[in-house]
N, C-alpha and C positions, 0 to 999 in steps of 0.2 A: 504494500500500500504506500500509495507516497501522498505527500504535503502540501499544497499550492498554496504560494506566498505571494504577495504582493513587496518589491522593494524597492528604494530610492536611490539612485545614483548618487555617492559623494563626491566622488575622483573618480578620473579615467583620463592615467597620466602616462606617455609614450615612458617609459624605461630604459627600452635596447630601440637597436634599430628591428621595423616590425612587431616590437611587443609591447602590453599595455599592461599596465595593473590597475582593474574596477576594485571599488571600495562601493560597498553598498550596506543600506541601515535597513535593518527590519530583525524577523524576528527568527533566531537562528536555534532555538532549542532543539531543532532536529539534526542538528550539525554535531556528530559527534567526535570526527578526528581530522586536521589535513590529508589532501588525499581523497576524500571523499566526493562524488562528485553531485553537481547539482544540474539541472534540466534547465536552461536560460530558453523564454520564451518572449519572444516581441509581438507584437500586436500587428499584422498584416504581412511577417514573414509566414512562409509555410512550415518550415522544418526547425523542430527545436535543438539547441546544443549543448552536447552534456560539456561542462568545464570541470576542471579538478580544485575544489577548495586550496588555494594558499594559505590561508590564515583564520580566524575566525574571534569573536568575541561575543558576550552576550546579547550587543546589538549590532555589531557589523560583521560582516563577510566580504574575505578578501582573494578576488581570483586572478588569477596571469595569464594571459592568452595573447 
């Protein structure tokens, strides 16, 4: 069974060249280790993508893509 969250973009700051790191607030008690991946879904793409947790806290989640 999985979770559907709503969550807010903080940062989404180039790093490397090609790569980003999102910072997003909401609500992560289902997050339970890095590594773990989560389903990112936008609203009038078709296909959703799973991303690998970098980081996490009790209100933000931190991915690298």
């Amino acid at each position: 069974m999985y979770k559907r969250d709503i969550y807010t973009v903080l940062e989404n700051k180039k790093i490397a060249k090609d790569v980003f790191l999102m910072k997003l607030s909401g609500d992560t008690d289902d997050i339970c280790k890095p590594g773990q991946f989560v389903n990112i879904k936008i609203d009038g793409q078709f296909l959703r993508r799973p991303i690998s947790v970098c980081d996490y806290t009790k209100d933000t989640l931190t991915l690298i893509y």
